[in-house]
LUMBARO-597805 format. One record per atom (N, C-alpha, C): residue in three letters; residue number from 1; x, y, z; atom name. Coordinates in Angstrom, 2 decimals. Each point is the difference from the previous one (the first is absolute). Last residue first. Example, Ala and Ser with C-alpha at 12.3 -4.5 7.8 and 13.67 -1.06 7.14 Angstrom:
! LUMBARO-597805
(drenro "ser" 2 (12.85 -2.25 7.08) "N"),
(drenro "ser" 2 (0.82 1.19 0.06) "CA"),
(drenro "ser" 2 (-0.77 1.09 0.73) "C"),
(drenro "ala" 1 (0.29 -5.72 -0.07) "N"),
(drenro "ala" 1 (-0.89 1.19 0.00) "CA"),
(drenro "ala" 1 (0.90 1.20 0.00) "C"),
This chain:
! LUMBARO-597805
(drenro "unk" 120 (-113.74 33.17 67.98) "N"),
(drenro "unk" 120 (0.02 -0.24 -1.03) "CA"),
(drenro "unk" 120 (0.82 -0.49 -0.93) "C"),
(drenro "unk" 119 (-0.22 2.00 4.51) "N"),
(drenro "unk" 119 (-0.38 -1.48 0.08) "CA"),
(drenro "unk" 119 (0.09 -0.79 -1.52) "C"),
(drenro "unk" 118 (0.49 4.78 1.69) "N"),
(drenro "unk" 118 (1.33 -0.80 -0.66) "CA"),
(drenro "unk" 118 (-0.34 -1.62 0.24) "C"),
(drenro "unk" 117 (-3.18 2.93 3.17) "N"),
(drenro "unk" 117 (0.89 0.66 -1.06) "CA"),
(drenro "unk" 117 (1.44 -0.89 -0.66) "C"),
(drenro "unk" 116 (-3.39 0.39 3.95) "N"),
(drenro "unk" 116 (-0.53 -0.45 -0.81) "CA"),
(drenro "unk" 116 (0.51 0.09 -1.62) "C"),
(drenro "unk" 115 (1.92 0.54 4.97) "N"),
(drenro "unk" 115 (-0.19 -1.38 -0.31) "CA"),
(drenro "unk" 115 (-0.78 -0.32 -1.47) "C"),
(drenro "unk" 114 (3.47 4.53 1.48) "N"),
(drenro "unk" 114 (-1.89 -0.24 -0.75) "CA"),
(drenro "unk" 114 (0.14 -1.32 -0.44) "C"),
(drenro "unk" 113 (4.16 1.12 1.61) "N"),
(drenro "unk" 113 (-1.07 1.22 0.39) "CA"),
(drenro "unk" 113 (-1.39 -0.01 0.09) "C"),
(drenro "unk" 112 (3.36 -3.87 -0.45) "N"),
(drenro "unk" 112 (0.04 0.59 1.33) "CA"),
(drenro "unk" 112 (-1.16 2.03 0.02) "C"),
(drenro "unk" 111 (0.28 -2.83 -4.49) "N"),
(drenro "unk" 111 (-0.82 -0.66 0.62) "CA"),
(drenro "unk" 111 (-0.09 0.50 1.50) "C"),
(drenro "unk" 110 (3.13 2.42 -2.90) "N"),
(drenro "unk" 110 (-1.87 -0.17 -0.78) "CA"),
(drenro "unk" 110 (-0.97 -0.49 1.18) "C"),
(drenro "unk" 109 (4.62 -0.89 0.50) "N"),
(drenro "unk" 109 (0.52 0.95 0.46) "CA"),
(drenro "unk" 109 (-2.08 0.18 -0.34) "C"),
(drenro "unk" 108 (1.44 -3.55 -1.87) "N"),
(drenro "unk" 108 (0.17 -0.48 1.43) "CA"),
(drenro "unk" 108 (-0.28 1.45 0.59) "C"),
(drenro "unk" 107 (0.51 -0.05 -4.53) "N"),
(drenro "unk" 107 (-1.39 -0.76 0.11) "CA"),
(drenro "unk" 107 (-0.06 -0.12 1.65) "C"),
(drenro "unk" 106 (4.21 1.78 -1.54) "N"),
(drenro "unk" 106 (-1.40 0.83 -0.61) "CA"),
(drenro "unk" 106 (-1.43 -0.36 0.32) "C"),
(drenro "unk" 105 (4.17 -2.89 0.06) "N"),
(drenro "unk" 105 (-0.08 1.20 1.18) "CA"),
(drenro "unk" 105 (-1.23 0.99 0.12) "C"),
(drenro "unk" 104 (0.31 -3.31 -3.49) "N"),
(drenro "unk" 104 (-0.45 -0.79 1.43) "CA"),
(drenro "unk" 104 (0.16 1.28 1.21) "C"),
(drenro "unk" 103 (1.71 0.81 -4.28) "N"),
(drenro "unk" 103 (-1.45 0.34 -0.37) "CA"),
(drenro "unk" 103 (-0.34 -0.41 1.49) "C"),
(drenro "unk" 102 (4.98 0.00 -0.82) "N"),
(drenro "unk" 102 (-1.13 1.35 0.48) "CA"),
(drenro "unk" 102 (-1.92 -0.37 -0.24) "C"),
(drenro "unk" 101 (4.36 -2.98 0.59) "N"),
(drenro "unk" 101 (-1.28 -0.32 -0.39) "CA"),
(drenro "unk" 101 (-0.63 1.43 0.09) "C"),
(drenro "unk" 100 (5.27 -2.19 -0.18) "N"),
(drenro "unk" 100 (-0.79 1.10 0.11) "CA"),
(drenro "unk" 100 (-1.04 -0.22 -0.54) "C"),
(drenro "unk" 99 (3.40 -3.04 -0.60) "N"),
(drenro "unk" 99 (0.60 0.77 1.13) "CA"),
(drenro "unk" 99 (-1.70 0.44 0.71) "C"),
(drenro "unk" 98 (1.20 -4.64 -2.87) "N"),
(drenro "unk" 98 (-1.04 1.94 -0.21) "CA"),
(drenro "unk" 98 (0.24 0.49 1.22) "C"),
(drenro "unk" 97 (1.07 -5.32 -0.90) "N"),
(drenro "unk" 97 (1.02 1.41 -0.28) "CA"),
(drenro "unk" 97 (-0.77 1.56 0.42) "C"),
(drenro "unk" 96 (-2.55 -3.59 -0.57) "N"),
(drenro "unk" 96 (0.84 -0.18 1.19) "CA"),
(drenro "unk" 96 (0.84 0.80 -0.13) "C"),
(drenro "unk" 95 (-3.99 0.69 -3.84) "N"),
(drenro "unk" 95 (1.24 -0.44 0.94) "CA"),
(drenro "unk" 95 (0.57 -0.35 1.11) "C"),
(drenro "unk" 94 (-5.36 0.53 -0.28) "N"),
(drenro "unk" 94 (1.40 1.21 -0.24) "CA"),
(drenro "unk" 94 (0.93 -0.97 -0.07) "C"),
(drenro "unk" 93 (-5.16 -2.14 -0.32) "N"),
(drenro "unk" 93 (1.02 0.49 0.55) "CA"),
(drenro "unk" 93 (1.23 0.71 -0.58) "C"),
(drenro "unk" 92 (-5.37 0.55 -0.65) "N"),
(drenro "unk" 92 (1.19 -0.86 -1.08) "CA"),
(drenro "unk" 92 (1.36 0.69 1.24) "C"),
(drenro "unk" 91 (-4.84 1.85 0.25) "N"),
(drenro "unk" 91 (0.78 -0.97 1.14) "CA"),
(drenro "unk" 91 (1.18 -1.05 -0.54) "C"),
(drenro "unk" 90 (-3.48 3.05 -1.81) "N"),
(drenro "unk" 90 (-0.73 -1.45 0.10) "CA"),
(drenro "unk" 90 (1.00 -0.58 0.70) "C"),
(drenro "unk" 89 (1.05 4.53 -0.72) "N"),
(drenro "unk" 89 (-0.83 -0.44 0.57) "CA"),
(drenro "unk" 89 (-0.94 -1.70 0.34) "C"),
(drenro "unk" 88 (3.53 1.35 -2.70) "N"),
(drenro "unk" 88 (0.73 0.37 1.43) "CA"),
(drenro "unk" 88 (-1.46 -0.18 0.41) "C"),
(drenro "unk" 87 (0.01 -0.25 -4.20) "N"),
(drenro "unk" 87 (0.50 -1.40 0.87) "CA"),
(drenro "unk" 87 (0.12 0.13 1.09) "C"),
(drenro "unk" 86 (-2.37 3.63 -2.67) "N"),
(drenro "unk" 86 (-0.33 -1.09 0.46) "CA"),
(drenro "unk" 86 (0.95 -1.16 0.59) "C"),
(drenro "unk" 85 (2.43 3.53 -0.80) "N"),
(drenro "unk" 85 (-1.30 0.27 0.68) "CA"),
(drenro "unk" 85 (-1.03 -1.04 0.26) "C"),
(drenro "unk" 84 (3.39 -0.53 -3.20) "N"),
(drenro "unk" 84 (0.12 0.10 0.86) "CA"),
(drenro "unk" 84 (-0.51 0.25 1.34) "C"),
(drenro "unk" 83 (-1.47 0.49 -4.13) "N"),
(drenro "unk" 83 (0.33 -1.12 0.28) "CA"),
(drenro "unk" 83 (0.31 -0.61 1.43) "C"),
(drenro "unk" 82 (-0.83 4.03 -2.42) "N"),
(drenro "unk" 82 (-1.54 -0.30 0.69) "CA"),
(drenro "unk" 82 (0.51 -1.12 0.32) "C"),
(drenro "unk" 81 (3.49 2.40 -1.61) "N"),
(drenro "unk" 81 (-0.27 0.47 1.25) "CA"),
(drenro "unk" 81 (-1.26 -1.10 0.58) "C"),
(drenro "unk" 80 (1.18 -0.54 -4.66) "N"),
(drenro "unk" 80 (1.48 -0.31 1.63) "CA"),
(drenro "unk" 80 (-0.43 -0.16 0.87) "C"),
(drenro "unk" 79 (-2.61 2.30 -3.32) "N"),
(drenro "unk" 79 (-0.72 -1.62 0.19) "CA"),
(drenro "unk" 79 (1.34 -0.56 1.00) "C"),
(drenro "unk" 78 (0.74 4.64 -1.20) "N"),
(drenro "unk" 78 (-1.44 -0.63 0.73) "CA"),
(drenro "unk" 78 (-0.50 -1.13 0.61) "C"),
(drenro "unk" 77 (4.01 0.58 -2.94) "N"),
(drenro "unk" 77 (0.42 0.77 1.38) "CA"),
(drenro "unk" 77 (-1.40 -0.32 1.13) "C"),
(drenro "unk" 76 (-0.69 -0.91 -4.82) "N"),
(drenro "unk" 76 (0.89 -0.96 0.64) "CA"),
(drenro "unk" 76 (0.48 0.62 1.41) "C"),
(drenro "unk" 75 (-2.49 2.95 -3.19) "N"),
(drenro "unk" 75 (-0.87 -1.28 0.65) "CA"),
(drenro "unk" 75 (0.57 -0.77 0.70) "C"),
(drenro "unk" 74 (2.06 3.74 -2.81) "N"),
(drenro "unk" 74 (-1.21 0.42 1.19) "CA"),
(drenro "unk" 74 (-0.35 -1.04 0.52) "C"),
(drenro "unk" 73 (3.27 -0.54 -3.28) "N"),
(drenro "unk" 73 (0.28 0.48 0.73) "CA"),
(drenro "unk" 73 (-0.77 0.06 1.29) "C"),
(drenro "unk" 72 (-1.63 -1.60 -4.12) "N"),
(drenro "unk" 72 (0.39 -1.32 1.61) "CA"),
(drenro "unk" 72 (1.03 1.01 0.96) "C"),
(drenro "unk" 71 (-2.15 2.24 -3.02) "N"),
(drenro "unk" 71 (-1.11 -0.22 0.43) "CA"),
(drenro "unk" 71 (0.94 -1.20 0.65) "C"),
(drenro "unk" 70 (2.40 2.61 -2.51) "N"),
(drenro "unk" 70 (-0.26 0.83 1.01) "CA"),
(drenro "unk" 70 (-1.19 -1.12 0.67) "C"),
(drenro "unk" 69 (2.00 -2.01 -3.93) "N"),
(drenro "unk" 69 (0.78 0.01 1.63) "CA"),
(drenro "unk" 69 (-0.79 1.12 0.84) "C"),
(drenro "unk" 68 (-2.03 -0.75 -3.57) "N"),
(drenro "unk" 68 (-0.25 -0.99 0.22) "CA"),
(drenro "unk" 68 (0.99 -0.11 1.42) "C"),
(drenro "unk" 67 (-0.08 3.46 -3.08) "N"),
(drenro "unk" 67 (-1.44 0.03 0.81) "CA"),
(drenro "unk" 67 (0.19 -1.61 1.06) "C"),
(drenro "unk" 66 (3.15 1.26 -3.19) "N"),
(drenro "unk" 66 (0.28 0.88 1.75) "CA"),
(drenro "unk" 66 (-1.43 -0.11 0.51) "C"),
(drenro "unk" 65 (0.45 -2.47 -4.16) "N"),
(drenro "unk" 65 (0.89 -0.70 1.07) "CA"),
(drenro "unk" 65 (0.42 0.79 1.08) "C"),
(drenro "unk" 64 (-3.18 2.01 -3.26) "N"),
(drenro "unk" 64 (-0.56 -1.60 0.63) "CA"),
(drenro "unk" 64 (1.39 -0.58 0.91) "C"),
(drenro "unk" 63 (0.94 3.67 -2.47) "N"),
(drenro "unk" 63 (-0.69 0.74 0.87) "CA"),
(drenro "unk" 63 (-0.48 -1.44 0.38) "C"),
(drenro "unk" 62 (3.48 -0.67 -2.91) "N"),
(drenro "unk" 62 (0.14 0.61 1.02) "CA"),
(drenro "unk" 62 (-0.74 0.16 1.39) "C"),
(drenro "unk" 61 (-0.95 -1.03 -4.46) "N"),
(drenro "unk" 61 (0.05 -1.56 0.59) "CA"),
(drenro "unk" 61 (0.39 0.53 1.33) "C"),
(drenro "unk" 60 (-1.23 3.30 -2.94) "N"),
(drenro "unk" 60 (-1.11 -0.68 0.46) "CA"),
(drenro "unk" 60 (0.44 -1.37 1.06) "C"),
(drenro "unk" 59 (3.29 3.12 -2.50) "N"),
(drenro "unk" 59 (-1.01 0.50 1.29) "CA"),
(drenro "unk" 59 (-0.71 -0.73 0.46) "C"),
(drenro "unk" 58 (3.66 -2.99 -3.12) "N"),
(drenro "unk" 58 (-1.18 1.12 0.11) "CA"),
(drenro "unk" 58 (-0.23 0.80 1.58) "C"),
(drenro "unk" 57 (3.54 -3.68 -0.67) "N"),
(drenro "unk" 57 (0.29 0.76 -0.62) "CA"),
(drenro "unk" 57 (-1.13 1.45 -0.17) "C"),
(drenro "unk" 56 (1.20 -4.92 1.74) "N"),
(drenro "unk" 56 (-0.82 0.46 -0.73) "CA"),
(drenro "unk" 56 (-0.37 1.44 -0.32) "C"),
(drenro "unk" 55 (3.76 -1.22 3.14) "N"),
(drenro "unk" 55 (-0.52 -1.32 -1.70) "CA"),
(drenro "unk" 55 (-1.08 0.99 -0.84) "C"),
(drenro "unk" 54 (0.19 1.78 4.81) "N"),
(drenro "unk" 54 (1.70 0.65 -1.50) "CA"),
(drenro "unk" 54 (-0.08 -1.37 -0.99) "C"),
(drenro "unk" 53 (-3.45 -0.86 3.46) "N"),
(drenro "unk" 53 (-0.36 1.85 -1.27) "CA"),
(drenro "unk" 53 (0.77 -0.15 -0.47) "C"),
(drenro "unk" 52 (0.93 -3.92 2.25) "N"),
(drenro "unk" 52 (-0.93 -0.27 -0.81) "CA"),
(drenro "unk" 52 (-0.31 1.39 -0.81) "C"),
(drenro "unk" 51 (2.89 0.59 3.93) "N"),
(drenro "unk" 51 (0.86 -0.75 -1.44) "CA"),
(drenro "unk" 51 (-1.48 -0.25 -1.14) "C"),
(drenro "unk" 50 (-1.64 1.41 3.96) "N"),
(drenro "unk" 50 (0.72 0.95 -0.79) "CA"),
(drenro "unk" 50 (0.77 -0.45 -1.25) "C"),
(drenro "unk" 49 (-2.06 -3.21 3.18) "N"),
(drenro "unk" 49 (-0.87 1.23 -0.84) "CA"),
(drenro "unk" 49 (0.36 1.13 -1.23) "C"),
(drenro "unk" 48 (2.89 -2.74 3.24) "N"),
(drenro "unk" 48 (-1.02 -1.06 -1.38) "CA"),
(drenro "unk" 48 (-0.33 1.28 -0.45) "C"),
(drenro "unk" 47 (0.90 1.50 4.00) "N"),
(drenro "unk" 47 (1.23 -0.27 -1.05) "CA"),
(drenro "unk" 47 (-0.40 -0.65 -1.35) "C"),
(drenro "unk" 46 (-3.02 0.33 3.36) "N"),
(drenro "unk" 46 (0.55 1.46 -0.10) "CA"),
(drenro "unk" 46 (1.04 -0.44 -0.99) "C"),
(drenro "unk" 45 (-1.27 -3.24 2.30) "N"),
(drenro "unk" 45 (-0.71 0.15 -1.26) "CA"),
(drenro "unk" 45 (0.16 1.36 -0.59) "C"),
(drenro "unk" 44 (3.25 -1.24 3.65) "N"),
(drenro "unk" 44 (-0.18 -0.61 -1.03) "CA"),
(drenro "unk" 44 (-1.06 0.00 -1.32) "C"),
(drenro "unk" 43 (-0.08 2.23 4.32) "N"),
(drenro "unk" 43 (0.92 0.24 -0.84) "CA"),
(drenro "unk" 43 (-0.02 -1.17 -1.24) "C"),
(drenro "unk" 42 (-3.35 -1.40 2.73) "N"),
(drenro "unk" 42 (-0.22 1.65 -0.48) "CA"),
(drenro "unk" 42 (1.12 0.32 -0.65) "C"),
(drenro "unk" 41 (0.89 -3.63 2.01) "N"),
(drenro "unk" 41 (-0.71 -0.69 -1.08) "CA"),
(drenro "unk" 41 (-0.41 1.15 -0.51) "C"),
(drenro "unk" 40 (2.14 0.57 3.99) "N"),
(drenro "unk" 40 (1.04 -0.70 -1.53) "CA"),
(drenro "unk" 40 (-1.13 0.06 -0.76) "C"),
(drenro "unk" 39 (-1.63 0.97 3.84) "N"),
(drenro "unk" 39 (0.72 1.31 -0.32) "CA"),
(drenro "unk" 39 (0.97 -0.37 -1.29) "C"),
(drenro "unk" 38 (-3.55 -3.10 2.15) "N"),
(drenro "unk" 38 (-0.52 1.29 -0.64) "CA"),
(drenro "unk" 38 (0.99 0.98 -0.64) "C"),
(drenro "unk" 37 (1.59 -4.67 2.30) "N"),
(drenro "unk" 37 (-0.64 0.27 -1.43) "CA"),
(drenro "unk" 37 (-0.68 1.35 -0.56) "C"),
(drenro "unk" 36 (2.19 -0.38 4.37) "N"),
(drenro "unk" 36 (0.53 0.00 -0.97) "CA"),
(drenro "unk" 36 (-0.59 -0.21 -1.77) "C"),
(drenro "unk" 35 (-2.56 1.10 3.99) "N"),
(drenro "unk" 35 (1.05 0.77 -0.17) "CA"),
(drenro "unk" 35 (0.85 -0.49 -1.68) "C"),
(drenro "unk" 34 (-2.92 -3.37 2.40) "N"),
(drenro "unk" 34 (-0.78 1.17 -1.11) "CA"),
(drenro "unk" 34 (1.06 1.28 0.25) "C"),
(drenro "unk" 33 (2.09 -3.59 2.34) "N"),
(drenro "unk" 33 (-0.28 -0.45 -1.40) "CA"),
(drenro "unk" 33 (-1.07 1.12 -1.33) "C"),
(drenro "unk" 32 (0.87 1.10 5.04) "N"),
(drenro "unk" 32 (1.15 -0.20 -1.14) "CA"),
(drenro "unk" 32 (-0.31 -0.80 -1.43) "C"),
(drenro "unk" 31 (-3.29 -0.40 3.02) "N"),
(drenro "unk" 31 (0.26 1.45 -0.09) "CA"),
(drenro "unk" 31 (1.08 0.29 -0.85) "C"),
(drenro "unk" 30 (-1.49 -4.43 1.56) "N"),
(drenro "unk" 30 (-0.97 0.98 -1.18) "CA"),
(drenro "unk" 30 (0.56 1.11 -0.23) "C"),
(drenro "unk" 29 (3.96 -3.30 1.31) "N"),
(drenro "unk" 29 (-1.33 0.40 0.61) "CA"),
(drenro "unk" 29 (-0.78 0.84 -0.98) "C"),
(drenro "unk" 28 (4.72 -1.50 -0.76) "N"),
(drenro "unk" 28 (-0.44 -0.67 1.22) "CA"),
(drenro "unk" 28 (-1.76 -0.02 -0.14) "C"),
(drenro "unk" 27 (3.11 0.56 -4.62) "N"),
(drenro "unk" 27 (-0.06 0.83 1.23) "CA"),
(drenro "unk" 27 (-0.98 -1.15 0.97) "C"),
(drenro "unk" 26 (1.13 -1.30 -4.61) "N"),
(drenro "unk" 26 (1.15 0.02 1.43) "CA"),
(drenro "unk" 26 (-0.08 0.34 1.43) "C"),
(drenro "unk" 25 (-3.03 0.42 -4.24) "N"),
(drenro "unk" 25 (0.23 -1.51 0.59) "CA"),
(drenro "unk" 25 (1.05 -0.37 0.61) "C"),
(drenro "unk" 24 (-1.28 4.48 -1.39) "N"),
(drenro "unk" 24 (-0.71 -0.71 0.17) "CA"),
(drenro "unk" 24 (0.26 -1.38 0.79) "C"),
(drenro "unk" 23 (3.74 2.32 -2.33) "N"),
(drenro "unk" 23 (-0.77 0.85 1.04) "CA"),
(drenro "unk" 23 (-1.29 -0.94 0.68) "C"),
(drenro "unk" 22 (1.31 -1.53 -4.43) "N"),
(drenro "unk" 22 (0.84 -0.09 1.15) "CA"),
(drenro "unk" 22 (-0.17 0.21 1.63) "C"),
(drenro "unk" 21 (-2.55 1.49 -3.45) "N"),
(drenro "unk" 21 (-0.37 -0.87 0.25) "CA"),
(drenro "unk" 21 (0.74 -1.22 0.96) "C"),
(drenro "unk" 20 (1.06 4.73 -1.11) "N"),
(drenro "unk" 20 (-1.17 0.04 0.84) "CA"),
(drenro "unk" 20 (-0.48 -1.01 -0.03) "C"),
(drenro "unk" 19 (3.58 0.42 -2.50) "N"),
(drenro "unk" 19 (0.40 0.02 0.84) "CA"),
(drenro "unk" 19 (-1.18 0.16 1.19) "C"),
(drenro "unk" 18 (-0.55 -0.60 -4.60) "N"),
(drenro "unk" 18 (0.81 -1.25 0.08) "CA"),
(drenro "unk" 18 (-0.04 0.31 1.79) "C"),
(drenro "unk" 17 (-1.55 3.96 -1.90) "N"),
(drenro "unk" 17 (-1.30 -0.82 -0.31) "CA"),
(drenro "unk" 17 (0.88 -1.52 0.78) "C"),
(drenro "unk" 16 (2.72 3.22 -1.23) "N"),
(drenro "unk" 16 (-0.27 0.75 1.30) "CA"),
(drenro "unk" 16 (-1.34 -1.49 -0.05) "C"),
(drenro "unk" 15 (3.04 -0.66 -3.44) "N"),
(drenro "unk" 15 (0.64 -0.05 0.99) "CA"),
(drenro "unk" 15 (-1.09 0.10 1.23) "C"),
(drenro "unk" 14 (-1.64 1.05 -3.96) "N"),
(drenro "unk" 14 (-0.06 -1.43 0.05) "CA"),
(drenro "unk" 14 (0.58 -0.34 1.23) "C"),
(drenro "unk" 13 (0.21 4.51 -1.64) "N"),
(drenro "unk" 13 (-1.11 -0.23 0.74) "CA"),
(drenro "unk" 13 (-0.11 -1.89 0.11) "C"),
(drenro "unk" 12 (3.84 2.07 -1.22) "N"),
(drenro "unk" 12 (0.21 0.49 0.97) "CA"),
(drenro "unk" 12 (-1.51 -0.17 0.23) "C"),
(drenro "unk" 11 (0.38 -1.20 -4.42) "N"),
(drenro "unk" 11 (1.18 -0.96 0.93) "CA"),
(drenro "unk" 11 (0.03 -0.02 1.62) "C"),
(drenro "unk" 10 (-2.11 2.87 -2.80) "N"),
(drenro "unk" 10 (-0.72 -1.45 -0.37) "CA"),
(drenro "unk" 10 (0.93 -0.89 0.82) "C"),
(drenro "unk" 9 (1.49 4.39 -0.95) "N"),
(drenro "unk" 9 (-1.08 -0.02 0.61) "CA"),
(drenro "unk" 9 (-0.78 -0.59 0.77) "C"),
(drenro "unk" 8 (3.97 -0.68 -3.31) "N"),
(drenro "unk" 8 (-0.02 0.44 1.25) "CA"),
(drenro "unk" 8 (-1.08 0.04 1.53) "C"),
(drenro "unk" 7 (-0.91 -0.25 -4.77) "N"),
(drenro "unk" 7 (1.00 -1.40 0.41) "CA"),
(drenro "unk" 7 (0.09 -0.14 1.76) "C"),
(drenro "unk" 6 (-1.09 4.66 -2.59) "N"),
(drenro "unk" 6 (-1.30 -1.46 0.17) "CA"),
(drenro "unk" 6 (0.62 -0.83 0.58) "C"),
(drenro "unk" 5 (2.95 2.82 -1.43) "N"),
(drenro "unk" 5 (-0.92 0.00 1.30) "CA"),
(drenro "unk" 5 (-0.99 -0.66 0.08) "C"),
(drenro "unk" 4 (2.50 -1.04 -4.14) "N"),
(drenro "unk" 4 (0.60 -0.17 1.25) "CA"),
(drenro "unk" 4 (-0.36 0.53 1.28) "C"),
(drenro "unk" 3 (-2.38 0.98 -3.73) "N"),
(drenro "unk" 3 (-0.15 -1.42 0.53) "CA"),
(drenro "unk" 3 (1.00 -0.58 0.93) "C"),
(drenro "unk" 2 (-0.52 4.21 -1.77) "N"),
(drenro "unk" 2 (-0.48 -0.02 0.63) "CA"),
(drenro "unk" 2 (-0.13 -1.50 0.54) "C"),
(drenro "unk" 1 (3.34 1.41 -2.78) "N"),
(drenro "unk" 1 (0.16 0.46 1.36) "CA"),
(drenro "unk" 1 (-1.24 -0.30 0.85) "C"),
């Protein structure tokens, strides 16, 4: 039984990992493209991971493969974010498509109060 969740597991994290590279090299622009890879490729190792504890069978292999997802849990959302952030700032153009720029509203609204503010 357990190897049939494993299987499973392994199957449904190969999928999510297959589909953020997909994801990746479909999507239009920086932004979408780091969307999509952060949020597949996290599920996905999340999935590996686990199938890898239910194989191997010990506490020990357990506690290293939740140590190992809680820590890309924590980091990948971060490193998304710092991504993004930086592109938008170095000025990486938006889709043509992109309805909605709240950050530009933000930066325009910053600048009409305080010329010295959101220059950054």
């Amino acid at each position: 039984m357990t190897d049939i969740v494993t299987a499973i597991l392994w199957l449904a994290g190969s999928a999510f990992a297959l589909l953020a590279a997909v994801g990746f090299l479909r999507m239009p622009d920086v932004f979408r493209r780091m969307q999509a890879s952060t949020k597949a490729s996290t599920l996905g190792l999340a999935c590996l991971l686990l199938g890898a504890a239910l194989q191997m069978g010990d506490f020990a292999s357990f506690i290293r493969a939740a140590s190992i997802g809680a820590f890309v849990l924590l980091t990948t959302p971060v490193a998304g974010h710092v991504i993004a952030r930086a592109s938008y700032f170095a000025g990486v153009p938006l889709w043509e498509g992109t309805v909605l720029d709240e950050r530009r509203n933000a930066k325009a609204e910053a600048r009409n109060n305080d010329p010295g503010v959101g220059d950054h």
